[in-house]
N, C-alpha and C positions, 0 to 999 in steps of 0.2 A: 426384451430380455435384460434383466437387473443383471449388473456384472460388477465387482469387488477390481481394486488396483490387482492382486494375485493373479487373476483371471486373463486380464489383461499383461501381463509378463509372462502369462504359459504359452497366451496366444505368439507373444514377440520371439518366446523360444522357438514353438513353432515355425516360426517367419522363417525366421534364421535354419531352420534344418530344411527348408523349402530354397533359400539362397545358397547353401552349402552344398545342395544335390545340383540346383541348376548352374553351378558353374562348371561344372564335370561333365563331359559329352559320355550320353551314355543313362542319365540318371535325369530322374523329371521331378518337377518341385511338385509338380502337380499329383503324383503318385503320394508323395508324403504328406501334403495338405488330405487328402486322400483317408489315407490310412490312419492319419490324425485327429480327424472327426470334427475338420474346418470346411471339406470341399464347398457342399453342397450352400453354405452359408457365402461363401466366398464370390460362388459363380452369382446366387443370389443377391448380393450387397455390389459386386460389380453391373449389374444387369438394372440396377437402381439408378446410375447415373445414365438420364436422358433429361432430355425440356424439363416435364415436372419437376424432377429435381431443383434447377437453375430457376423456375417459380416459386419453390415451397422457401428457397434460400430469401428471392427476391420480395415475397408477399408475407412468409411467414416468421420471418429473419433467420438468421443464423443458427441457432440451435434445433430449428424444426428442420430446417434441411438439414442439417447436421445427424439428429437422429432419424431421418429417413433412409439417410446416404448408408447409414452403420458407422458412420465415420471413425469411430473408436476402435473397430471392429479392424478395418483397414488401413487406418493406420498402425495399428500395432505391428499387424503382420510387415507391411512397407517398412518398419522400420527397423524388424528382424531380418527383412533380405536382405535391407541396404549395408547393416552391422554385418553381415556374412559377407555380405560379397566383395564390401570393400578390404575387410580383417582377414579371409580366406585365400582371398585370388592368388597372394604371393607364394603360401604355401603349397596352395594346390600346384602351381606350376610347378613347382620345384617335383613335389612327391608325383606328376605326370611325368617329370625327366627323369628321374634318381630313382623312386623307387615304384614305376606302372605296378609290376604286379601286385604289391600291397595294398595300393589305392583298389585297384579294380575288384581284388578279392573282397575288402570289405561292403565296395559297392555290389558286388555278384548276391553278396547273401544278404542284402536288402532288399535288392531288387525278386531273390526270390520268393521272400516273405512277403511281397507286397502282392504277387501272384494271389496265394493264396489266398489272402484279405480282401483283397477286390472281388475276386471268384466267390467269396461267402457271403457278400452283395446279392448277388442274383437270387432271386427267388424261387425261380423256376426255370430251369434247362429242357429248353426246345431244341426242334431238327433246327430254327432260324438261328437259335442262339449258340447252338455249336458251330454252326457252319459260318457264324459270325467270329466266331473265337479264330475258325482255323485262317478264315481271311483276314482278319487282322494281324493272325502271327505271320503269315506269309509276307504281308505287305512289311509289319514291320521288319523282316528276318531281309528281306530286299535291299529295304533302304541300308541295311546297316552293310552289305554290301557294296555300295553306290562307292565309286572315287571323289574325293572332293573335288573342287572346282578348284583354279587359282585363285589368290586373294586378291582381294577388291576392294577397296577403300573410298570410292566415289558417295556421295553425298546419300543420290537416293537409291544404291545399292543400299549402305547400310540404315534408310529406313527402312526400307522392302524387307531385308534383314531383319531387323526386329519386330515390325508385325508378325512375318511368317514365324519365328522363333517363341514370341512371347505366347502366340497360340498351341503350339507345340510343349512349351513352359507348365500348360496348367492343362493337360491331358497329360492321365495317369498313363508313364508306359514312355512316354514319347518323351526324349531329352531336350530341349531346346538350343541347349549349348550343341547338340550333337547335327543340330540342323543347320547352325553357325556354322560346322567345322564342313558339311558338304557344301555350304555356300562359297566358303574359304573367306567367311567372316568372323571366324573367332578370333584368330591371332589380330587382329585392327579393336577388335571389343575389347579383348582380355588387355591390349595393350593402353588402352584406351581408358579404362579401368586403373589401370599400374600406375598412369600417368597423371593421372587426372586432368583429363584431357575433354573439359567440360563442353564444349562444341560438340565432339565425334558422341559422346553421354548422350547429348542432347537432341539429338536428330534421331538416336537409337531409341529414346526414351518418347519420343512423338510417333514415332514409328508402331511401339510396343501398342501406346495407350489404343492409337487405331483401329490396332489390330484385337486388341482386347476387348474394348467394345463392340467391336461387331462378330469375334467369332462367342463368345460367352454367349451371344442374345441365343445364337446356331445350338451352343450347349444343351443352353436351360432347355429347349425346347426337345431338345432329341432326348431327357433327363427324364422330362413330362411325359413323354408320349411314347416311346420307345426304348424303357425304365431297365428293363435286363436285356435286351438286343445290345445297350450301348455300351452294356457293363461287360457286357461276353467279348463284342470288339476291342475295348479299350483292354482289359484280358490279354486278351490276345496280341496286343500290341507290346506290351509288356514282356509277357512271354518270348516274342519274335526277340525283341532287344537285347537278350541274354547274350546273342552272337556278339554284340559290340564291346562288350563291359569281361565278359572271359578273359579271365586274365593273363591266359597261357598263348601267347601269340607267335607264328612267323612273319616275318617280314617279304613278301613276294616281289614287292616293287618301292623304289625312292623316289624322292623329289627333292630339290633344292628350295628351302626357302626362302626370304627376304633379306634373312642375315647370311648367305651363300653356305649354310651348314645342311648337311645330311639328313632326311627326317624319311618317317614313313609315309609311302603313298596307300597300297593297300597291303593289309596282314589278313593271316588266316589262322583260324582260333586248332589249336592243337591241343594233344596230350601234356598235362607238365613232364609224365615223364620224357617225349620228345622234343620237351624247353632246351635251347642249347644257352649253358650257363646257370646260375642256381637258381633251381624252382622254385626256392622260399617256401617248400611244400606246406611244413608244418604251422608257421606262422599264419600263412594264404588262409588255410582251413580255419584256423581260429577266428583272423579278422572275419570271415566270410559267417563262423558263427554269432560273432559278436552284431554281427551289421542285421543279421536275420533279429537276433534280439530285440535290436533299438525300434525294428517295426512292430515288433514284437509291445515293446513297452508303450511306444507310440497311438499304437490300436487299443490297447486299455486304458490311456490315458484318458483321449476320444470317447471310448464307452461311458466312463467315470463321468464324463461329460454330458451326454447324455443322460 
């Protein structure tokens, strides 16, 4: 595939709206790669680095393994996430402390839009492929339940950490920052990230690649062979996630953190009108339509693409 410098800057935006979702527990890069009209090339040009590769590099030089890898292709996107995630982090922190409901509403009505999008995947709805929907919104609706763990900062905790997370990263539906947050590895990443704290990066970053390699091969294959079952599940796991990203929360129980301040352990998703303090009602809806939008523009971008 011929591709123009443009081309390559759409995909880097792209990147970048895939690092800006996965910093946010709650929201999957892999949902917007997705609905973008990048997934399926992604999981494919990741699935490309094994042996051969490391020969075509070795026998055929550097640009034959170059265009085998896609390398252009992934790089672009690497270096959209790494501009989001490095230029984002601090913000998003803040707008998680100051102002949750806002963030979450815009992220609500992306996430509902992406429902939709994935679901129009499907080609055909079977008894399998519903019943695949309702058990992946179950599982995900669970997890989003789950208490986190305490934080942990040990070496190969936080590679074990990023394998599990980076797999979770590029499945539409599943947050991977939200998989941090029950390992009680986000606050050591996100800090870790702040700081530039290129050791803790780096163990998380070998961790990832691991892990990416060998759950994408699991992808491509269940993509192949199992084409609207896997769409219905992942569906559905998306769907389940809406519990997490609601923006209207109680707080049921605390914890102490690492800095001895107050923070939530588990919340439960309520009415805004039973929010105590300002709902932000009318603003929430807006972001929430704005955010349905941007998948909105996102998925014809992708078609345009095609």
């Amino acid at each position: 595939m011929q591709r123009r410098l443009i081309d390559y800057v759409v995909i880097s935006l792209k990147g970048m709206a895939m690092g800006a979702a996965d910093v946010v527990p709650g929201v999957s890069g892999g949902t917007i790669a997705f609905i973008s009209g990048i997934y399926e090339e992604l999981i494919t040009s990741i699935n490309n680095i094994n042996v051969s590769l490391i020969k075509s590099f070795l026998k055929e030089g550097f640009f034959a393994g170059w265009k085998k890898l896609n390398g252009s292709f992934l790089l672009s996107i690497v270096i959209g996430i790494a501009i989001s995630v490095l230029s984002l982090v601090k913000s998003i922190k803040w707008l998680l402390e100051n102002e949750p409901v806002l963030l979450w509403s815009f992220f609500f009505g992306l996430v509902i839009a992406s429902i939709f999008f994935v679901a129009k995947q499907i080609t055909k709805w079977t008894l399998a492929t519903v019943l695949g929907f309702i058990i992946g919104s179950f599982v995900a609706y669970y997890i989003t339940t789950l208490p986190p763990l305490g934080t942990n900062s040990s070496s190969w905790f936080l590679f074990f950490s990023g394998a599990l997370a980076i797999c979770a990263m590029i499945l539409p539906g599943i947050s991977g920052a939200f998989i941090l947050v029950l390992l009680g590895a986000y606050k050591p990443v996100i800090d870790a990230i702040d700081n530039r704290n290129f050791k803790t990066i780096l163990i998380l970053g070998v961790g990832a690649i691991i892990g990416l390699l060998s759950f994408s091969k699991l992808l491509k294959w269940l993509f192949k062979n199992y084409h609207n079952l896997t769409l219905a599940i992942l569906t559905g796991f998306i769907f389940g996630s809406l519990n997490k990203i609601w923006p209207w929360k109680k707080v049921l129980t605390w914890r102490m953190n690492s800095h001895k301040e107050k923070v939530p352990l588990l919340e439960q998703s309520i009415s805004p009108f039973s929010f105590e303090g300002d709902n932000q009602l009318a603003i929430a809806v807006l972001l929430m339509i704005i955010g349905f939008l941007t998948i909105f523009i996102l998925e014809k971008l992708g078609n345009a693409k095609k």
